[in-house]
C-alpha positions in Angstrom: 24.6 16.8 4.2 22.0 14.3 4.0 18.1 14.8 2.6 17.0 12.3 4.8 13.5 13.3 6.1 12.3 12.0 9.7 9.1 10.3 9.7 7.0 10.7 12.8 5.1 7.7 14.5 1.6 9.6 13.5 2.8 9.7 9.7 3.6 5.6 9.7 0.5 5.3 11.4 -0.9 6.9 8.3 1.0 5.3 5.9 0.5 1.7 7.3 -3.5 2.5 7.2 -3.7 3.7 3.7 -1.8 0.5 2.8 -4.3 -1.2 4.9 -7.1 0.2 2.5 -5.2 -0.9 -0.6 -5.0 -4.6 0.9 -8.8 -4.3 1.2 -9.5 -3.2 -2.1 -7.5 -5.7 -3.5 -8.9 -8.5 -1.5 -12.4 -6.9 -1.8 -12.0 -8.0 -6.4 -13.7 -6.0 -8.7 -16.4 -4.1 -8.0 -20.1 -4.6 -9.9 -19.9 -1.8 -12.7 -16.2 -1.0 -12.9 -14.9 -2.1 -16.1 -12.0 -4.6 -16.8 -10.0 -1.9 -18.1 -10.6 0.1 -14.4 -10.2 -2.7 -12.6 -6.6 -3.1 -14.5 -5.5 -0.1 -13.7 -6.6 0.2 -9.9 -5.1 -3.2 -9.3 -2.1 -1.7 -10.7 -1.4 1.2 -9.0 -2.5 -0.1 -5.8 0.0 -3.0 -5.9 2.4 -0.2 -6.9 1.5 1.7 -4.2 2.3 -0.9 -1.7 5.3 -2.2 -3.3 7.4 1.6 -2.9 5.6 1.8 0.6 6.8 -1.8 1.7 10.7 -1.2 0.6 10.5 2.3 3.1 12.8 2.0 5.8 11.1 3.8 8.5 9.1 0.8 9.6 9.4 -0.9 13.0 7.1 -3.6 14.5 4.3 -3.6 11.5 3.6 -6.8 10.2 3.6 -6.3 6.3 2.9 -9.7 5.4 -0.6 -9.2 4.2 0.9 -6.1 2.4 4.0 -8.0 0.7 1.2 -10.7 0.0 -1.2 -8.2 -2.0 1.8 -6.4 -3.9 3.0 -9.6 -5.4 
């Protein structure tokens, strides 16, 4: 028995939008009046975000260059 779940076009719609916004934010830098320490940590999780989302293997034609780019 597998525990593989299937993903449905909607839901990697979903997930390569919110990966989208994390590309933004990171190209966007650091917002007037968010400390160094925030900053820090959104960067972080953010890249870590799109780093587990890029290694999924439900994607099929997305281009996740500007992804692989930001998570670097």
């Amino acid at each position: 028995m597998t525990n593989e779940v299937e993903v449905t076009v909607e839901e990697i719609a979903q997930h390569y939008s919110a990966m989208g916004d994390s590309v933004d934010l990171l190209a966007a830098g650091q917002p007037a009046g968010m400390s160094d320490a925030e900053w820090a940590d959104t960067v972080s999780r953010n890249k870590e975000h799109l780093s587990i989302m890029i290694a999924k293997d439900f994607w099929t034609d997305e281009d996740l260059t500007a992804a692989t780019a930001a998570a670097a």
